[in-house]
Residue frames as qw, qx, qy, qz and C-alpha x, y, z in Angstrom:
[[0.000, 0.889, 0.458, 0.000, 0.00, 0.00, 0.00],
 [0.346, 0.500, -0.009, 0.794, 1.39, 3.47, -1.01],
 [0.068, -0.065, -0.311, 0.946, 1.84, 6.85, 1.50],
 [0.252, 0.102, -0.195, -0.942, -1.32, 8.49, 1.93],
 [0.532, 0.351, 0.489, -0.596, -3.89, 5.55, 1.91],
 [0.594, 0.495, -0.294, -0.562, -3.61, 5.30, -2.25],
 [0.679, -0.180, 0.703, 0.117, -3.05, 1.80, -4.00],
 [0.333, 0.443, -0.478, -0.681, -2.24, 1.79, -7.65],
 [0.568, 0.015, 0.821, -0.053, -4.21, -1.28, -9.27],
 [0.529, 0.686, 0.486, 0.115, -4.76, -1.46, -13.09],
 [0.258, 0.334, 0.233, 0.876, -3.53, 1.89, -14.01],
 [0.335, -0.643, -0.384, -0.572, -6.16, 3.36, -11.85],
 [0.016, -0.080, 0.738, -0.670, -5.94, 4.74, -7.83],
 [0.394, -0.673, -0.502, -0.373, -8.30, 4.11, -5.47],
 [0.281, 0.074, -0.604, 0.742, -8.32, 5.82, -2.53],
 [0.107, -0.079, 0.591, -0.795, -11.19, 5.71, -0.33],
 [0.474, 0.249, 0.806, -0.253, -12.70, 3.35, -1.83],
 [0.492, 0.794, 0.069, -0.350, -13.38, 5.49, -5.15],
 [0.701, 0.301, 0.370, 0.531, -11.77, 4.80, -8.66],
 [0.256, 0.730, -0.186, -0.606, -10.32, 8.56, -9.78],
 [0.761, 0.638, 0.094, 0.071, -10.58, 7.95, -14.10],
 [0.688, -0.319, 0.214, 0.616, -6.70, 7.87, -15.07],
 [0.153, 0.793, 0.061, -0.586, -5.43, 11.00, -16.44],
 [0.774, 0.628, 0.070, 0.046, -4.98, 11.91, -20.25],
 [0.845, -0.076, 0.165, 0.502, -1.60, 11.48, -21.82],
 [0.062, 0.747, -0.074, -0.657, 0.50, 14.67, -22.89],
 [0.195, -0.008, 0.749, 0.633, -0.32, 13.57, -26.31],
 [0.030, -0.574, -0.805, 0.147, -3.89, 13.57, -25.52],
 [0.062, 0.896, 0.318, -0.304, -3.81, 17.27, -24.41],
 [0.248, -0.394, 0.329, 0.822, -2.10, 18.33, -26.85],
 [0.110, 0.326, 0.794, 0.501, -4.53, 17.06, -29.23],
 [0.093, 0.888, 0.388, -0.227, -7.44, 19.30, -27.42],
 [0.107, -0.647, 0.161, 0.738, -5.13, 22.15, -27.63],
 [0.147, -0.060, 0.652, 0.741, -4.43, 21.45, -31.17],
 [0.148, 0.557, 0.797, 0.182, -8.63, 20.89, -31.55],
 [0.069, -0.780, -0.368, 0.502, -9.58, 23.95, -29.57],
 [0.210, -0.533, 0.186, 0.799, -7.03, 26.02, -31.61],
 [0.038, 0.209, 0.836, 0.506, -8.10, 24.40, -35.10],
 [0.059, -0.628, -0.758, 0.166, -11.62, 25.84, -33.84],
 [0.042, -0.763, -0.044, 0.643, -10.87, 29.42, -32.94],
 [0.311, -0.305, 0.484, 0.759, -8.93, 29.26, -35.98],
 [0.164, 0.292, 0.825, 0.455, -12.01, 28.46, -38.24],
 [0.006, -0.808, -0.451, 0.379, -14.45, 30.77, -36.27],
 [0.219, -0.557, 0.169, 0.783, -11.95, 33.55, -37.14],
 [0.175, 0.009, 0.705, 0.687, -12.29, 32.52, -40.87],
 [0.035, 0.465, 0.804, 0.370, -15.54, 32.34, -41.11],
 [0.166, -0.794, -0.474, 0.343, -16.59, 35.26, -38.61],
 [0.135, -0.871, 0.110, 0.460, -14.04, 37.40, -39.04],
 [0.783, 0.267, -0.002, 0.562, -11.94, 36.61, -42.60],
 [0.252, 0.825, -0.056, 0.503, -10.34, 40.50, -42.39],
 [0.710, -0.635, 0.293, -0.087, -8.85, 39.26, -39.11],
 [0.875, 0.281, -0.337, 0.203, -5.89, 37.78, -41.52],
 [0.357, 0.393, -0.799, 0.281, -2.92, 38.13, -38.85],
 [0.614, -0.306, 0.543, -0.485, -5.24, 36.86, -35.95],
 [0.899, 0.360, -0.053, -0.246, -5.66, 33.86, -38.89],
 [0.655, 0.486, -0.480, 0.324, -2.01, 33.46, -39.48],
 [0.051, -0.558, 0.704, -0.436, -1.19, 33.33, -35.86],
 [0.714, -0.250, 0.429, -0.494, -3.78, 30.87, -34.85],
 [0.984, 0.153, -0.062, -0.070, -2.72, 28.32, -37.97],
 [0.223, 0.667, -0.612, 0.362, 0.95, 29.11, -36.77],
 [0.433, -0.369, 0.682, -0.460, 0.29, 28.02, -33.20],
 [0.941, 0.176, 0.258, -0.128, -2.03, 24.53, -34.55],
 [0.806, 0.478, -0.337, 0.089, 1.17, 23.75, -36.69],
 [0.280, 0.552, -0.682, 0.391, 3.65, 24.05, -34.20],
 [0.568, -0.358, 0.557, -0.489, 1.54, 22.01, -31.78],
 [0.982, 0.144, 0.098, -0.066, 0.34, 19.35, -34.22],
 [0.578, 0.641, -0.487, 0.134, 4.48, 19.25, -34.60],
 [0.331, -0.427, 0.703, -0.462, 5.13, 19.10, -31.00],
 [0.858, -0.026, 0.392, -0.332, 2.27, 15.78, -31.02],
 [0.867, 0.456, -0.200, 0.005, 4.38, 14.18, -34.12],
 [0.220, 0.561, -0.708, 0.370, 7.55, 14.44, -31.95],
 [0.606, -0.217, 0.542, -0.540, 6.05, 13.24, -29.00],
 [0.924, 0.248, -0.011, -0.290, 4.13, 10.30, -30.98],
 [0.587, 0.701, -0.401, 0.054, 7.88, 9.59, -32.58],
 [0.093, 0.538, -0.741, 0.391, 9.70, 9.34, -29.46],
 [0.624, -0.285, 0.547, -0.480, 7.08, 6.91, -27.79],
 [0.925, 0.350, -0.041, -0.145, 7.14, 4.69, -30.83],
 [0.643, 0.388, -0.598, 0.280, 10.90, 4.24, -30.46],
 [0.166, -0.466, 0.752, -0.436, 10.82, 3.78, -27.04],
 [0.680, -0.252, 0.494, -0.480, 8.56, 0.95, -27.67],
 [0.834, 0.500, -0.230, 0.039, 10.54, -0.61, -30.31],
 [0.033, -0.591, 0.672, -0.446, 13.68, -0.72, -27.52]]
């Protein structure tokens, strides 16, 4: 039994008798981020097109995140080819 009362079983604590849901992976939230942004970004287009550098910054920021999630992805596939 761990500090605190917790006990890890499954991938899941419990700790007073409750299951907490295990948390998302930082691949996971990157993907909201990447949705959320991919959202604003389209609102912008479609609300606002004459908003072009608020446009170019928001498909800046969704490329360099959906890059960050292709590294990430990259480095967990060769660590499970190891």
């Amino acid at each position: 039994m761990a500090e605190g009362g917790q006990q890890q079983q499954g991938g899941q604590q419990q700790q007073g008798g409750q299951q907490q849901q295990q948390q998302p992976s930082p691949v996971q939230l990157m993907g909201r981020a990447l949705t959320d942004i991919r959202k604003v970004q389209n609102m912008l287009e479609l609300q606002n097109p004459g908003q072009t550098e608020a446009i170019k910054m928001q498909r800046e920021a969704g490329d360099l995140v959906w890059q960050v999630i292709q590294t990430m992805q990259q480095s967990q596939q060769q660590q499970q080819s190891q």
